[in-house]
DSSP file (Angstrom, degrees, kcal/mol; ACC not computed):
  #  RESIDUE AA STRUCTURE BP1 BP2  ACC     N-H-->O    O-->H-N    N-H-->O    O-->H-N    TCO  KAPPA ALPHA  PHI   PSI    X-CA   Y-CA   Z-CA
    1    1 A X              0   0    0      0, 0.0     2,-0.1     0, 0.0     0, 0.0   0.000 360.0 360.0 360.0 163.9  118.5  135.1   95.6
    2    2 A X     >  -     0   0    0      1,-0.1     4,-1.3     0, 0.0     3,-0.0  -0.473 360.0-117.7-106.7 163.2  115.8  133.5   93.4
    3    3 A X  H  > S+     0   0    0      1,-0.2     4,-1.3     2,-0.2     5,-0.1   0.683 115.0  62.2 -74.8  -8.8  115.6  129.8   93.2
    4    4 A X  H  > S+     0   0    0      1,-0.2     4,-2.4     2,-0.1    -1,-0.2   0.765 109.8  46.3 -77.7 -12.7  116.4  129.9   89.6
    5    5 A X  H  > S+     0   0    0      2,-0.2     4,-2.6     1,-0.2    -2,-0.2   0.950 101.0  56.4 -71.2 -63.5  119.4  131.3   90.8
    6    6 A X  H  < S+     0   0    0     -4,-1.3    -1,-0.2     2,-0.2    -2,-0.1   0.754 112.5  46.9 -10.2 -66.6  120.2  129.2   93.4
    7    7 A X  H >< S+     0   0    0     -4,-1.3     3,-0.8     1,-0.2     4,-0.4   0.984 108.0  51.1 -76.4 -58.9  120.1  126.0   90.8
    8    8 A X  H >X S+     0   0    0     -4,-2.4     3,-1.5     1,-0.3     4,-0.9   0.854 101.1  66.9 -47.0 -33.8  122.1  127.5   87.9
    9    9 A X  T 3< S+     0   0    0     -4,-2.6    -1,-0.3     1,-0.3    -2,-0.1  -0.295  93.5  56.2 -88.9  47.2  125.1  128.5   90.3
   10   10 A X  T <> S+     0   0    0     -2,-0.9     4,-2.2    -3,-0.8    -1,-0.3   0.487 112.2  43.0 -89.5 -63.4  126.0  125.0   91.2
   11   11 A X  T <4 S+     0   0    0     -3,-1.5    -2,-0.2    -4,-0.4     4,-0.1   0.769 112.6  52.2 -81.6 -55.3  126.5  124.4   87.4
   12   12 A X  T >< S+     0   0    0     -4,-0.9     3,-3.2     2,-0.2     4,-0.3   0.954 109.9  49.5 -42.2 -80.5  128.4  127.9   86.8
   13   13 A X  G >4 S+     0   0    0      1,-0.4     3,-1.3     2,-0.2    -2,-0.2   0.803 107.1  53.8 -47.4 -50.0  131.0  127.0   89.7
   14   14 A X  G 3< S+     0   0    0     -4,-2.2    -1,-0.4     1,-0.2     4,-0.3   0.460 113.5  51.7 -73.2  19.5  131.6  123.2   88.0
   15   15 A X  G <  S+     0   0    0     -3,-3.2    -1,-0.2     1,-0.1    -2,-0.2   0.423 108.6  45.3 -79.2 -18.9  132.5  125.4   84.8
   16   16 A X  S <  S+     0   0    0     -3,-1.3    -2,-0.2    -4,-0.3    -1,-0.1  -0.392 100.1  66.0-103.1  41.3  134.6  127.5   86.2
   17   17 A X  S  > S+     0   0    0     -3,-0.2     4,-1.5    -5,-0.1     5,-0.1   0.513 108.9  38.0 -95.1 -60.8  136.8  125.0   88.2
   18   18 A X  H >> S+     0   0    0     -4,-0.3     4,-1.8     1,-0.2     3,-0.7   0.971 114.0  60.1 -61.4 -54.1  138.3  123.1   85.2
   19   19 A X  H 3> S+     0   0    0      1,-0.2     4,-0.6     2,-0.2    -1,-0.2   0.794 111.4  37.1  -8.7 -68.1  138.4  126.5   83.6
   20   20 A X  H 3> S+     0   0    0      1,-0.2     4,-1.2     2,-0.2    -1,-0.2   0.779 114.3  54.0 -55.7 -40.5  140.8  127.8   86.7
   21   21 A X  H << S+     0   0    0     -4,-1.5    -1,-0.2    -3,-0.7    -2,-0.2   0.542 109.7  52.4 -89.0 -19.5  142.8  124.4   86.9
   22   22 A X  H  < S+     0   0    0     -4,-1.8    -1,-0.3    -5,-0.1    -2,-0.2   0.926 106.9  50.9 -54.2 -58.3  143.4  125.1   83.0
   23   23 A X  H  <        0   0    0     -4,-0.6    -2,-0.2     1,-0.3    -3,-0.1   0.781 360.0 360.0 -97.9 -57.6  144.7  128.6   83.7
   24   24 A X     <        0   0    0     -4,-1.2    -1,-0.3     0, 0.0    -2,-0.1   0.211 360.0 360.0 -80.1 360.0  147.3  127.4   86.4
């Protein structure tokens, strides 16, 4: 995985957590 990679997918995950906790 690239490091740009690396960085966004910290940011992705906390965006899709509230997301999930929405959903439920």
């Amino acid at each position: 995985m690239a490091k740009e990679e690396l960085l966004e997918f910290p940011g992705v995950v906390k965006e899709l957590l509230p997301n999930a906790t929405f959903r439920v």
